[in-house]
C-alpha positions in Angstrom: 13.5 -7.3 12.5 10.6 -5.4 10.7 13.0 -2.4 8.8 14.7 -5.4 6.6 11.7 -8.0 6.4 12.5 -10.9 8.5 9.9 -12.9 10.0 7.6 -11.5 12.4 7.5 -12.8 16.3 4.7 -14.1 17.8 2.7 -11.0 19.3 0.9 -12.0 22.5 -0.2 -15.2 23.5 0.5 -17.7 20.2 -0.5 -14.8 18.0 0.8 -15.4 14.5 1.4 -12.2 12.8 1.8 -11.6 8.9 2.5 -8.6 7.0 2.0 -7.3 3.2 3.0 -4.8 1.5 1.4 -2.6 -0.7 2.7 0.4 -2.9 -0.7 2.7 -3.9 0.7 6.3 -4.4 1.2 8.3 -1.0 1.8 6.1 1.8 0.1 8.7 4.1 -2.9 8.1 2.1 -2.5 4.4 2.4 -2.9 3.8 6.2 -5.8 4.4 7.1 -8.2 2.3 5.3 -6.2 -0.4 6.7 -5.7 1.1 10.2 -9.5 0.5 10.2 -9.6 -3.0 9.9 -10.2 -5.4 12.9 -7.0 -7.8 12.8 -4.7 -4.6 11.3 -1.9 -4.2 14.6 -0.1 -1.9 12.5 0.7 0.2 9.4 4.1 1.7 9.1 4.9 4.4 5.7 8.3 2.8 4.0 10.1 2.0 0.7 10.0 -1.2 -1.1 11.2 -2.5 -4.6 14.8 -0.5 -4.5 18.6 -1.0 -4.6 19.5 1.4 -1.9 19.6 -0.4 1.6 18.2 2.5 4.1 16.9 5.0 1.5 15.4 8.4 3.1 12.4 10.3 1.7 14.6 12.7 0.4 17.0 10.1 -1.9 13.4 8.5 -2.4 11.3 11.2 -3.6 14.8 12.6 -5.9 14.3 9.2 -8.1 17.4 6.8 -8.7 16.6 4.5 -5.7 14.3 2.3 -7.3 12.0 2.5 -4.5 8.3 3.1 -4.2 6.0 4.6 -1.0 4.6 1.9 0.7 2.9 0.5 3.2 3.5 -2.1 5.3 0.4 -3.7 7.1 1.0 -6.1 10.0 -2.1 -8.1 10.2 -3.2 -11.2 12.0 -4.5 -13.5 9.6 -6.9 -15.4 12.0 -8.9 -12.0 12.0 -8.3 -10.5 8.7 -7.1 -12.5 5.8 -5.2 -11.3 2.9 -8.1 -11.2 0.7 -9.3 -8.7 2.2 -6.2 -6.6 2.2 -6.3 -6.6 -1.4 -9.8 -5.9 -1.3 -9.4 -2.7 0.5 -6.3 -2.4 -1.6 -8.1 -2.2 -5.4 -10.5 0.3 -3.3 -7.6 2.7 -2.5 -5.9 2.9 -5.7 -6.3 3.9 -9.6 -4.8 0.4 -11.3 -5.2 2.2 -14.8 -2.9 5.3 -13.9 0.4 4.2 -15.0 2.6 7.5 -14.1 1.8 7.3 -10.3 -1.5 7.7 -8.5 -3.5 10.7 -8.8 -1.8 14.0 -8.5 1.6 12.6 -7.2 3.5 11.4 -10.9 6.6 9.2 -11.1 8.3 6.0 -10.8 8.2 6.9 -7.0 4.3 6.7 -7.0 3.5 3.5 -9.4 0.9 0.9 -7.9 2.5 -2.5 -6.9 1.6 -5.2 -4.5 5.0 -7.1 -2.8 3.8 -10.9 -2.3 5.7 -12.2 0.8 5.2 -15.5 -0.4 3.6 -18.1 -3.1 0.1 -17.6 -1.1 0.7 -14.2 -1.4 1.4 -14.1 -5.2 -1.4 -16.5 -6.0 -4.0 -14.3 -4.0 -2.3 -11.0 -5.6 -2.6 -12.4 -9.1 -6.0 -13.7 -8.8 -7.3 -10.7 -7.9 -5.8 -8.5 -10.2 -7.4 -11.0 -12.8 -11.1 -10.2 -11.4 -10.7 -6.6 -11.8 -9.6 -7.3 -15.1 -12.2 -9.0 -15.9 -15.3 -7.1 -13.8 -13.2 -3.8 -13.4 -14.9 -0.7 -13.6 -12.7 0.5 -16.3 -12.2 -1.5 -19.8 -8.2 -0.1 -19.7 -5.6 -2.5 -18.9 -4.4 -2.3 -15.1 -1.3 -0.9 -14.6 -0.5 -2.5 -10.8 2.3 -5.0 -10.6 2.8 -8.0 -8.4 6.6 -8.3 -7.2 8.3 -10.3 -5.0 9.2 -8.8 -1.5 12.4 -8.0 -0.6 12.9 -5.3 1.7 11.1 -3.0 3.4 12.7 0.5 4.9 10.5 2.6 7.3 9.9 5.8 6.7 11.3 8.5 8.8 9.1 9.2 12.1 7.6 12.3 10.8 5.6 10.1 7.9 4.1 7.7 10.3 0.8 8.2 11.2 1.0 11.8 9.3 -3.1 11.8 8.9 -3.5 11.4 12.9 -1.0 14.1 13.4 -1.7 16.4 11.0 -5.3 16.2 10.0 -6.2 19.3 8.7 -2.9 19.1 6.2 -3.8 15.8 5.3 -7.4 16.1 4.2 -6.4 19.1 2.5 -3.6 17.1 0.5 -6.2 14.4 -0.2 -8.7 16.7 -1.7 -5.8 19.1 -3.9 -5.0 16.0 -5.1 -8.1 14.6 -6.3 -7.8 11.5 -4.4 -11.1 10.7 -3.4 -12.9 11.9 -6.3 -11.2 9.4 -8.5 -11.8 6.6 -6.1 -15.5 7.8 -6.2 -15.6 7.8 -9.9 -14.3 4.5 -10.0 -15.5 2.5 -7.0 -18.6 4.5 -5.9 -20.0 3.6 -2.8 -17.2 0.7 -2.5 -14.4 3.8 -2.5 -12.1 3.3 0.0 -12.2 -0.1 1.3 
């Protein structure tokens, strides 16, 4: 069952899914970049990191859960590895904002990356270490690497909110400042 993190079933014929997770602000803002990418079969909006089992938005978003907006990306890793989720990860986030992620402030918001698994962990880690070293910014990174636990969908109205509502959600990108901060630190690499 997806909602509490148990292993994925095959999908198709001796498909292997994966998933990671990945807190980077806004979950709205975080699926498509990944929705984009060949070997992605879904993104769903959620809450990981928390103490409350089945949080809503509302206990979310109020603080005293623990949890943060994430999103969870089921991939198949024979067509997209996770390298290049956290690729398109560091590309979609500020890792030197430590009070959220652009406009959105609070615990709620903070940048994290849930490894799955030792792979997971080790690939997480390493990367985080090469944008320390060759970041754009000489500031330390604020993004922490924690170990999956459980992962609580979103309620239906969240999922896919920038197919359904496209004209609120470019607006909500662009109040918030979103993609000029990933301009000024990524450039021509902003956004995946």
């Amino acid at each position: 069952m997806l909602a509490l993190g148990l292993p994925l079933a095959s999908h198709g014929q001796d498909e292997q899914l994966a998933r990671a997770t990945f807190a980077g602000g806004c979950f709205w803002c975080m699926e498509p970049p990944y929705d984009k990418l060949d070997g992605v079969i879904e993104t769903i909006s959620g809450f990981s990191g928390g103490h409350v089992v089945n949080p809503s938005y509302r206990q979310v978003v109020a603080g005293g859960t623990g949890h943060l907006e994430v999103v969870q990306v089921v991939y198949d890793p024979s067509v997209v590895s996770y390298e290049r989720l956290l690729e398109v990860y560091w590309r979609n986030v500020d890792p030197y904002q430590t009070d959220g992620q652009f406009c959105d402030r609070g615990q709620t918001y903070r940048t994290a990356i849930f490894a799955h698994d030792d792979a997971q962990r080790a690939a997480a880690t390493a990367s985080r270490l090469a944008l320390a070293e060759d970041g754009p910014e000489e500031r330390p990174i604020d993004t922490r690497i924690l170990d999956f636990e459980a992962f609580y969908p979103a309620e239906d109205y969240h999922q896919d909110y920038y197919e359904k509502n496209p004209v609120r959600y470019t607006y909500y990108r662009w109040r918030c400042g979103r993609d000029d901060r990933l301009e000024a630190l990524w450039g021509n690499e902003a956004g995946g």
